[in-house]
N, CA, C and O of each residue as an XYZ file, in Angstrom:
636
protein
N      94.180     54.016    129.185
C      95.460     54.684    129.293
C      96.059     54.960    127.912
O      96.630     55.962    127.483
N      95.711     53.569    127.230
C      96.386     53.966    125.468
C      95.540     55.061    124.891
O      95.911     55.581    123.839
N      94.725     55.356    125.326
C      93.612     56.516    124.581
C      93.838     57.921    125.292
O      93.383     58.947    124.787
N      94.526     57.931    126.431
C      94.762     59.076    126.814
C      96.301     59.724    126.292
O      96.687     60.887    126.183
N      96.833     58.678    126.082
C      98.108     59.003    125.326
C      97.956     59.245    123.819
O      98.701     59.959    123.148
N      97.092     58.685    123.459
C      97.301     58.847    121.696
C      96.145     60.251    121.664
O      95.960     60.906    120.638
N      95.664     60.447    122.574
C      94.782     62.143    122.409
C      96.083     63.227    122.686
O      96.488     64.208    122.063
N      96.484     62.609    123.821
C      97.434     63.581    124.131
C      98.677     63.946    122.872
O      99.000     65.106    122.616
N      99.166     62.960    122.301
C      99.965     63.022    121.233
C      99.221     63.757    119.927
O      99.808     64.690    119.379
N      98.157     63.395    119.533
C      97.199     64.132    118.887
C      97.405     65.719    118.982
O      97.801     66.369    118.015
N      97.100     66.300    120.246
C      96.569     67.524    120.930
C      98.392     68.232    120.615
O      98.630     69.355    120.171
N      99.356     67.252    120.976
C     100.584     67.886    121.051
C     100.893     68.125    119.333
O     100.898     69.250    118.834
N     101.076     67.203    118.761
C     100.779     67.398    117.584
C     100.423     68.482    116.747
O     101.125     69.282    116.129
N      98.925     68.326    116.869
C      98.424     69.552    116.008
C      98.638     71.264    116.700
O      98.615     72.336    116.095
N      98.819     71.017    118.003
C      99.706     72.684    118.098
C     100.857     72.819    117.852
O     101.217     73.990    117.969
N     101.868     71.916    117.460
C     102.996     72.121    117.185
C     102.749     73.070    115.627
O     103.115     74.208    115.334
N     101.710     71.682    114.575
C     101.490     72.754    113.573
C     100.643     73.878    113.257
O     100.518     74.429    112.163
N      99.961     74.204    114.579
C      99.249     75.291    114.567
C     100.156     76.824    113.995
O      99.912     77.641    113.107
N     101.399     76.674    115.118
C     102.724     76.996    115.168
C     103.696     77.300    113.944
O     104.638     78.091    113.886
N     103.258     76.558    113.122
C     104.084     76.159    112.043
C     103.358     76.906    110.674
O     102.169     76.716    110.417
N     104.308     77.847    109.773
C     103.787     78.604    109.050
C     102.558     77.886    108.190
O     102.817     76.888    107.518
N     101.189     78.437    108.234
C     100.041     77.866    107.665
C     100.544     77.662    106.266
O     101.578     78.101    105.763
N      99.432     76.765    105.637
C      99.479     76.253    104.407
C      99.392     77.317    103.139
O     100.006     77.499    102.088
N      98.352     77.872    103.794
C      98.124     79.378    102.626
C      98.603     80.673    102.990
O      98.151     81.810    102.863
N      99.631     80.192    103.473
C     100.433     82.198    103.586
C     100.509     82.175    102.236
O     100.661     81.197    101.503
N     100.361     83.634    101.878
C     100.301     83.999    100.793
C     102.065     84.587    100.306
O     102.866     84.954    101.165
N     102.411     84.566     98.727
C     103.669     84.901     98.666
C     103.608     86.832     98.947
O     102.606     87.544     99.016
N     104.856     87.164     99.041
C     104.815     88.552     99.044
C     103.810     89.461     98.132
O     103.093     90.402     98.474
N     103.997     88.884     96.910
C     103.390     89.270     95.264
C     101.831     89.397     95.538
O     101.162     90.318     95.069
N     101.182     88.132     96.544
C      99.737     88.034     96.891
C      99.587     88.771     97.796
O      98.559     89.449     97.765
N     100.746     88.990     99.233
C      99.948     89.634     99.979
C      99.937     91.321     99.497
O      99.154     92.169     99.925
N     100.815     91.492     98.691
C     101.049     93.392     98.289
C      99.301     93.565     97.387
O      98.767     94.655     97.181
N      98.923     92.704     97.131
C      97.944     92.662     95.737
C      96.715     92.497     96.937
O      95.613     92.443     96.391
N      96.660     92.431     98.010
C      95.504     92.144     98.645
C      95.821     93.448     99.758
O      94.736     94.001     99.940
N      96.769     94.055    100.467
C      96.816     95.058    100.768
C      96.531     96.222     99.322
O      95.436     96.785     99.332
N      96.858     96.334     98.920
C      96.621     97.589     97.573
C      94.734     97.015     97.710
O      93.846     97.772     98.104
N      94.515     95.633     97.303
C      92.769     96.083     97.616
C      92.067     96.408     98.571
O      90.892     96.774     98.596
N      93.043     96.227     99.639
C      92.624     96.725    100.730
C      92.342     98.152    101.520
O      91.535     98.572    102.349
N      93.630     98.721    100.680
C      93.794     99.781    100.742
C      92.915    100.394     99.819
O      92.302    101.329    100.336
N      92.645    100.193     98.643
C      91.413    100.682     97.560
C      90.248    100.337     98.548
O      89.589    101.339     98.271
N      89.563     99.764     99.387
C      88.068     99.302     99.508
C      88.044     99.851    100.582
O      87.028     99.852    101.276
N      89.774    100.751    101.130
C      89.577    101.915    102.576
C      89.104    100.781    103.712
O      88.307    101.236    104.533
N      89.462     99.404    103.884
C      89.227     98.917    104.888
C      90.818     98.456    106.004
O      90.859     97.782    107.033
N      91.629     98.960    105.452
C      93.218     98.841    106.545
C      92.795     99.741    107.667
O      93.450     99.431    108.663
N      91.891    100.822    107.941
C      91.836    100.687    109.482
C      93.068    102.127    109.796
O      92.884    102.813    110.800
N      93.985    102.373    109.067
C      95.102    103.322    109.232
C      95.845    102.220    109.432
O      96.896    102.565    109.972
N      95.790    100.732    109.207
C      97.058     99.824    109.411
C      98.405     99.977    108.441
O      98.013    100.578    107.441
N      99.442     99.765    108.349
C     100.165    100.195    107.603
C     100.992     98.650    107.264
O     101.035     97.631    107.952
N     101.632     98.966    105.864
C     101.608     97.564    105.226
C     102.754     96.400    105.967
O     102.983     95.343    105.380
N     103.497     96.758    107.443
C     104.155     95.537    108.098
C     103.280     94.699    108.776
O     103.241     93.471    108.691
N     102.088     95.929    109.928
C     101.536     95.685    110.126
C      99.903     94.758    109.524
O      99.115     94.144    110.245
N      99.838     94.926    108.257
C      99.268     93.923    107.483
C      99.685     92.979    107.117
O      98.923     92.039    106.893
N     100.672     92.896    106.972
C     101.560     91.672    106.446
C     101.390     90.850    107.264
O     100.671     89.878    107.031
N     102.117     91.060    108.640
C     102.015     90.299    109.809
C     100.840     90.038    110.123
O     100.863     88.984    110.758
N      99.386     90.583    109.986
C      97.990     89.890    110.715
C      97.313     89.519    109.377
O      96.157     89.118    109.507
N      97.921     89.583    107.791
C      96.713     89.085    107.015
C      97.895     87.873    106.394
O      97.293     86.826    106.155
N      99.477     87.764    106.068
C      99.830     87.338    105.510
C     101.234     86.220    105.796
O     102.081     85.740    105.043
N     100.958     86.107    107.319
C     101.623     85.618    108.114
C     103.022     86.236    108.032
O     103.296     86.861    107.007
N     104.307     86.085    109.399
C     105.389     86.606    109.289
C     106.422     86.659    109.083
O     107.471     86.770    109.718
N     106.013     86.546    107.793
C     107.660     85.786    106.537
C     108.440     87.005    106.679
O     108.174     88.204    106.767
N     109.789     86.092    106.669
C     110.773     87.625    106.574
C     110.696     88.260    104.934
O     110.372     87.780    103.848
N     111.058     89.265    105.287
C     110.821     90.169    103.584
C     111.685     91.572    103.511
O     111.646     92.574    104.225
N     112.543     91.209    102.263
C     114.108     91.906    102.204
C     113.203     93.871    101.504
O     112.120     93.972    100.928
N     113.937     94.758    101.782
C     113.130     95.730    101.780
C     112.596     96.102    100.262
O     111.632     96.782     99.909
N     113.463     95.486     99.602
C     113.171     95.286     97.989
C     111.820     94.810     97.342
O     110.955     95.245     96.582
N     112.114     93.683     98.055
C     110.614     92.615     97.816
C     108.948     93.630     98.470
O     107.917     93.766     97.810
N     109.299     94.391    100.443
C     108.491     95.349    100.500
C     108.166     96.527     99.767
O     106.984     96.841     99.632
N     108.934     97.101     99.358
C     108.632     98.154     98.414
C     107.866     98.223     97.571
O     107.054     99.122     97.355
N     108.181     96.598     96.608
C     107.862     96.228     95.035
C     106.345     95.892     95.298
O     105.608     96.188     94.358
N     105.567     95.167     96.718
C     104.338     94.801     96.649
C     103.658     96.211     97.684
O     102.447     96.165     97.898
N     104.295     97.158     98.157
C     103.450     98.422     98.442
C     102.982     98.903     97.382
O     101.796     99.161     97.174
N     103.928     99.060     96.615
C     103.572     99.610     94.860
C     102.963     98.839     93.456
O     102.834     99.006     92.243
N     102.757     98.106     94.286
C     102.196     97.253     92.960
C     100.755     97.551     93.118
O     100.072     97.822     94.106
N     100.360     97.361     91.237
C      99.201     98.324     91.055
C      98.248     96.893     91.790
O      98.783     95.789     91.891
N      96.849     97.141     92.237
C      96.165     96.368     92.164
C      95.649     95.327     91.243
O      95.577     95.266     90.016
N      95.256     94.400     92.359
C      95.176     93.120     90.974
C      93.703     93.495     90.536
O      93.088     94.359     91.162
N      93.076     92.764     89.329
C      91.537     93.436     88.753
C      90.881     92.045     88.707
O      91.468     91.091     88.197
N      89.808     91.956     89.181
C      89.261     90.619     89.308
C      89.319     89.678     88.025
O      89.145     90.518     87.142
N      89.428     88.708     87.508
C      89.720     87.861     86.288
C      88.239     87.983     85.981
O      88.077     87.845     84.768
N      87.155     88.180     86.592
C      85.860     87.870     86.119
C      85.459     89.023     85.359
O      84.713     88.990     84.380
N      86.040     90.134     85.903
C      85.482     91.899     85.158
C      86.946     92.743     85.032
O      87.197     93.652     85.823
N      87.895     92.346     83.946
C      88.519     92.981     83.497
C      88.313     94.372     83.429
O      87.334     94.800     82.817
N      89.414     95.427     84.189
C      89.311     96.155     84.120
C      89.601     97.883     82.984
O      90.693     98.027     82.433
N      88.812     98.652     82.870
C      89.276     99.497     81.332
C      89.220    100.853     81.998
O      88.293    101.215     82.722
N      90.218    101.530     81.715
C      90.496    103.247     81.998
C      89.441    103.770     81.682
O      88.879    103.542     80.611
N      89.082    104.423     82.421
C      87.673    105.678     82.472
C      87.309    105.989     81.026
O      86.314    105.707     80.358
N      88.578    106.750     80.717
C      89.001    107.326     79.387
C      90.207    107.089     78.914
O      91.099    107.223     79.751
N      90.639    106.682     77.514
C      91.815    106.063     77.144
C      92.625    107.480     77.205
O      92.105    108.594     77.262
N      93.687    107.249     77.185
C      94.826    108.069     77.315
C      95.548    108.038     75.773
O      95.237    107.088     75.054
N      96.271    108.802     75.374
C      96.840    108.812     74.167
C      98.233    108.182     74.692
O      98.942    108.376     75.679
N      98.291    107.255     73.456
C      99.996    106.440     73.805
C     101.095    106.402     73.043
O     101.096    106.455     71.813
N     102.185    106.297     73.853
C     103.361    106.235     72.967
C     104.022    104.992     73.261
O     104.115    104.592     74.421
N     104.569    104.246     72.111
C     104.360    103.300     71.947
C     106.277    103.214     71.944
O     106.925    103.676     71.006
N     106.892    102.583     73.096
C     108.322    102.014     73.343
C     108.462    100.532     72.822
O     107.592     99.692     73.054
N     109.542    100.275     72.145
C     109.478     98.808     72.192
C     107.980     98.071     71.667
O     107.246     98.326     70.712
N     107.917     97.185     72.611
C     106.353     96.621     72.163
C     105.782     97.025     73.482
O     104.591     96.836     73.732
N     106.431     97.461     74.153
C     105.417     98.088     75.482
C     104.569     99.710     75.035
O     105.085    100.612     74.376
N     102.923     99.698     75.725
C     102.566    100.876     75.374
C     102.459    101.857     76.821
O     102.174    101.362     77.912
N     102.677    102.999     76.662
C     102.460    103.914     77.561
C     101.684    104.858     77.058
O     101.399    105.161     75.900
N     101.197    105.541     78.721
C     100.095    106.578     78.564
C     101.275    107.565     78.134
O     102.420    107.448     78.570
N     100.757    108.835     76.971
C     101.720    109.891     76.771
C     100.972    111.427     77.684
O     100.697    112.534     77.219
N     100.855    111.005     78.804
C     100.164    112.306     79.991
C      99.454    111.407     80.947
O      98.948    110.306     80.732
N      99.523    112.124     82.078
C      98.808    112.128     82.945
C      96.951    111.881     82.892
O      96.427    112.969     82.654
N      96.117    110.983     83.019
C      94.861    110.848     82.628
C      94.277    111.773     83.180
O      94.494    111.839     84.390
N      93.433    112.727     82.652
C      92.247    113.231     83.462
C      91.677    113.028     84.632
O      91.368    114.062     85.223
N      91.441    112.051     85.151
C      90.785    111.242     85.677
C      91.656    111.750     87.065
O      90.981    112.266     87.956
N      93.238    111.610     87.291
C      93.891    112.062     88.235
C      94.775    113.093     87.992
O      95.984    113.009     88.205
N      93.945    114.518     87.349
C      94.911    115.405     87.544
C      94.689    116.016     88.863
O      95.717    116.596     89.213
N      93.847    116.101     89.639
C      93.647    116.447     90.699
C      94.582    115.520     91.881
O      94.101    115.553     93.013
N      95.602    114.873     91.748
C      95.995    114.418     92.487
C      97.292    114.973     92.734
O      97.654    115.848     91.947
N      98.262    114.570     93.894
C      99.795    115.107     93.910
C     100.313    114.404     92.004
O      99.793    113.496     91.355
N     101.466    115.300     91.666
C     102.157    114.876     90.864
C     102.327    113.261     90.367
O     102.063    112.653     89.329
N     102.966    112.873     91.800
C     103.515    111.747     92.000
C     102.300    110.372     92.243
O     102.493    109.156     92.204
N     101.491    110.873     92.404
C     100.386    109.589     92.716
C      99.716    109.981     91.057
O      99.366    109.093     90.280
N      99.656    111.047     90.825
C      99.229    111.059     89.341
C      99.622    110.625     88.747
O      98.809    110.328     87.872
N     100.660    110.241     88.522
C     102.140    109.358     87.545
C     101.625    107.779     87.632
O     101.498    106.928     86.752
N     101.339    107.741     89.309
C     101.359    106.272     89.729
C     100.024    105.890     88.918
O      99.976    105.132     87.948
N      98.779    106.678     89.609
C      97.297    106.122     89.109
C      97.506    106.027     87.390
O      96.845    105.250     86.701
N      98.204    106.654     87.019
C      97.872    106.669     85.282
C      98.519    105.744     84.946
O      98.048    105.141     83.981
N      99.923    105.158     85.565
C     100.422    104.050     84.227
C      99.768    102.836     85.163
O      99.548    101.856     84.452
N      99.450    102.653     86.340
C      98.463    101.305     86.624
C      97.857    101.139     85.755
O      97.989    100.265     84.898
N      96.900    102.156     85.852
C      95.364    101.985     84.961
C      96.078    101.580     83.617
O      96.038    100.356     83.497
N      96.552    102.038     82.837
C      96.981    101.616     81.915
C      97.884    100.587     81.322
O      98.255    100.344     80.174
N      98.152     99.970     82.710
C      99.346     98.969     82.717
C      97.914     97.397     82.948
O      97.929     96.294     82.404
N      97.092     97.857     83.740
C      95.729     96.855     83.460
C      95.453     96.859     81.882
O      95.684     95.882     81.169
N      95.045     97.808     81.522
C      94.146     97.553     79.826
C      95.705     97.126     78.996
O      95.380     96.676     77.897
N      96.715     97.117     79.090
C      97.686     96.631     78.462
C      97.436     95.058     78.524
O      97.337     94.292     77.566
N      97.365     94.787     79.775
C      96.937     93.113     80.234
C      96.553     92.551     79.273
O      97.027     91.593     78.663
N      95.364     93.349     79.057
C      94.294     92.374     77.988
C      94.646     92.445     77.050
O      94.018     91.639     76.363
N      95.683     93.206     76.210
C      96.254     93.443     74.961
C      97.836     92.509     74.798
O      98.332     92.145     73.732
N      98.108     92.398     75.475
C      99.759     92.398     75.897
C     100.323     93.128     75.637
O     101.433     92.906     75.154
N      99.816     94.480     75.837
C     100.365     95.494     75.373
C     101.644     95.987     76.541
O     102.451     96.867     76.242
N     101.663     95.420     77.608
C     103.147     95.790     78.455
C     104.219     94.876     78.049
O     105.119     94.609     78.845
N     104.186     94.304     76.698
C     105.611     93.699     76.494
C     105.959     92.461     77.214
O     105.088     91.600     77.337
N     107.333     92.245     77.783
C     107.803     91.608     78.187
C     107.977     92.087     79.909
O     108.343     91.467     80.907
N     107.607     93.221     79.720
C     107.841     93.996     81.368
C     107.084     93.477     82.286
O     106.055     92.835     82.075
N     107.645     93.782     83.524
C     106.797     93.175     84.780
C     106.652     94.567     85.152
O     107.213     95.415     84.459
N     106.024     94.879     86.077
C     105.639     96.105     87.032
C     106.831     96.656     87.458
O     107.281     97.640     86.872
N     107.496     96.082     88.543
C     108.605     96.148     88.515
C     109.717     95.342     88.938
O     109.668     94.498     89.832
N     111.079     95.752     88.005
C     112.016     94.414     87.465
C     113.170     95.532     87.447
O     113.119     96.719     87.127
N     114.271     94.701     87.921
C     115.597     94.981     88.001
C     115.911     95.505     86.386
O     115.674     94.793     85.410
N     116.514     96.945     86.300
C     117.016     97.237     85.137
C     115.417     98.359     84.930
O     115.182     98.194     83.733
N     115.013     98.713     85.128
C     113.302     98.953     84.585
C     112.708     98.458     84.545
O     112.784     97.773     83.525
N     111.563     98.162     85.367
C     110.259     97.493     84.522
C     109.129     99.062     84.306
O     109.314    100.276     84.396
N     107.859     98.089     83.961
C     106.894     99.288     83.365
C     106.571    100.591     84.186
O     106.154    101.644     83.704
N     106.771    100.397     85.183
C     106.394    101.643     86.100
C     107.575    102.598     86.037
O     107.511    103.746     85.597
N     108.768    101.946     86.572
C     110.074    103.093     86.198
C     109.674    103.610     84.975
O     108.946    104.588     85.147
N     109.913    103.263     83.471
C     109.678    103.833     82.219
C     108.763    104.642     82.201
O     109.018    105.795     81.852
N     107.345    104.245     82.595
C     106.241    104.983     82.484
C     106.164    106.351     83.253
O     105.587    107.339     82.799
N     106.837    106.299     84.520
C     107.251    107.398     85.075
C     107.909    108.337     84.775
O     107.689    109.541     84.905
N     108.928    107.678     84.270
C     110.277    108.616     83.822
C     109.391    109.281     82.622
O     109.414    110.506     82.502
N     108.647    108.522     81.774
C     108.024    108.639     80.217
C     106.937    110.167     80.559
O     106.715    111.065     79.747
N     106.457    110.084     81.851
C     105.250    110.683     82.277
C     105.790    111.812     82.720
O     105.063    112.749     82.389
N     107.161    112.331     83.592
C     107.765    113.205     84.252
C     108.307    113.745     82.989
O     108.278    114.961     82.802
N     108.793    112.953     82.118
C     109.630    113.993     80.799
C     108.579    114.751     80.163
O     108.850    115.870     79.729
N     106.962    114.099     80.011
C     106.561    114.919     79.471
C     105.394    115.812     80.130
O     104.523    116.353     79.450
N     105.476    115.904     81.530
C     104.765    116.643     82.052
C     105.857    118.382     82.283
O     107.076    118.275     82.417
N     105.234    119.694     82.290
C     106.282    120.581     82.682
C     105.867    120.499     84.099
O     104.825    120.457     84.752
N     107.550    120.495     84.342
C     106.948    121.712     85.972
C     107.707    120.168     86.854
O     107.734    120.110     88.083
């Protein structure tokens, strides 16, 4: 009888924390960085990023700020094979942060606006290895590197 109770308490137990947000939900910052590879390796399926959140990253609430900032965040680059732009871009150099001064080759064939995006990623990676993005985060209240780089990229694109 004592063994059917202490299974049973057991059994009640561990579904309570089945229940209970897992150990490795990932923070917002991880799960935006694993959707963006996900979205690069074309395996989301047409899922769209609530719907990922909720089946890869469990269902933390998340203020629309925090969603935005990890839809757009560039992909992370594996620590083992640092990643380097096709072709370097010519830069202009703000502060101690560097930016691409154009749009890369590589995505002029794209809309405007994803052209803006693909070029200061890529370049916001090979900064990594330099510290060449300063003190900036991706993006940060007040500007971070992507606002600038955009704005930097739209002033000097015409049209």
């Amino acid at each position: 009888m004592l063994r059917s109770v202490s299974i049973c308490s057991l059994l009640a137990l561990g579904g309570a924390l089945a229940f209970a947000m897992p150990a490795q939900a990932l923070t917002i910052q991880e799960c935006g960085t694993k959707y963006q590879e996900a979205k690069t390796a074309g395996t989301l399926k047409g899922m769209k990023w609530n719907d990922f959140r909720k089946s890869q990253c469990g269902d933390q609430d998340v203020s629309p700020a925090d969603a935005a900032a990890a839809e757009t965040a560039p992909p992370a680059t594996p620590a083992a094979a640092p990643a380097t732009p096709a072709a370097p871009t010519p830069t202009v150099k703000a502060g101690n942060a560097v930016f691409p001064a154009a749009i890369s080759k590589e995505f002029v064939n794209e809309t405007p606006g994803k052209a803006r995006l693909h070029t200061c990623a890529a370049q916001w990676r090979a900064n990594k290895a330099s510290n060449g993005n300063g003190d900036l985060k991706w993006i940060q209240k007040g500007g971070g590197y992507w606002s600038q780089c955009n704005a930097k990229l739209k002033a000097a694109t015409p049209g």
